[in-house]
C-alpha positions in Angstrom: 0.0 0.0 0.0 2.7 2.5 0.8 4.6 1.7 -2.4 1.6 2.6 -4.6 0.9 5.7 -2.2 3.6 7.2 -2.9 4.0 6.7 -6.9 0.6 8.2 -7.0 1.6 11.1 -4.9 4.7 11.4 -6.9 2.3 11.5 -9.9 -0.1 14.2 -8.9 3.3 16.0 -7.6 4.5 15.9 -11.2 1.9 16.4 -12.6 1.1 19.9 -10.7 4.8 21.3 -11.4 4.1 20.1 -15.5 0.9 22.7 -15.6 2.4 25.2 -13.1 5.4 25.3 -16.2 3.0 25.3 -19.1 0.6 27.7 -17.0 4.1 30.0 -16.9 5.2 29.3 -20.4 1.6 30.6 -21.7 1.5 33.8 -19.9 5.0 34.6 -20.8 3.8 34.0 -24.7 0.6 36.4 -23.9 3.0 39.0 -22.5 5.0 38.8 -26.1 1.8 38.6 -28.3 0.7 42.0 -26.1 4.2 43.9 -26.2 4.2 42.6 -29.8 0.3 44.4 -30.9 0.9 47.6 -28.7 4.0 48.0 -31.0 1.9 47.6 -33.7 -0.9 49.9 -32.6 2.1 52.3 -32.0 3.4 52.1 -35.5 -0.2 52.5 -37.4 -0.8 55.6 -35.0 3.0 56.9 -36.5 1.6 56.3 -39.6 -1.9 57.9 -39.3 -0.5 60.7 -38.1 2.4 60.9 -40.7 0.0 61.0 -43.3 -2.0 63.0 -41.6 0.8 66.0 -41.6 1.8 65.3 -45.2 0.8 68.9 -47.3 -1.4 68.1 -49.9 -0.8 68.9 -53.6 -4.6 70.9 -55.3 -6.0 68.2 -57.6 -4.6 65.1 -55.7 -6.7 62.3 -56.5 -8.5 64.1 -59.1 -6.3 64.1 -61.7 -5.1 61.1 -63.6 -2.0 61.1 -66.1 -3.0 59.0 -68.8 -0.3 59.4 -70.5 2.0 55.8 -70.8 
């Protein structure tokens, strides 16, 4: 009895420190999927606003050189 005790509490031990790592492995790839889209949101805001502050040229986008 105490032989099979034990290798099930062994079990249940290993078991608990397997998903405590994946549980830590997951929220460290959340972190990086989350650093990774704020950088993203950051560079589409540059963008916006970089456009945004370019001077416009009369006639853009009304006039169309057909010429090839």
């Amino acid at each position: 009895m105490n032989i099979s005790s034990v290798g099930f509490s062994d079990s249940l031990s290993s078991l608990s420190s397997g998903m405590a790592s994946e549980n830590i492995q997951l929220q460290i790839a959340v972190a990086v999927m989350k650093q990774a889209q704020d950088q993203q949101e950051l560079a589409g805001q540059a963008l916006v606003s970089m456009i945004n502050q370019a001077s416009s040229i009369d006639g853009t986008g009304q006039i169309v050189n057909l010429a090839v």
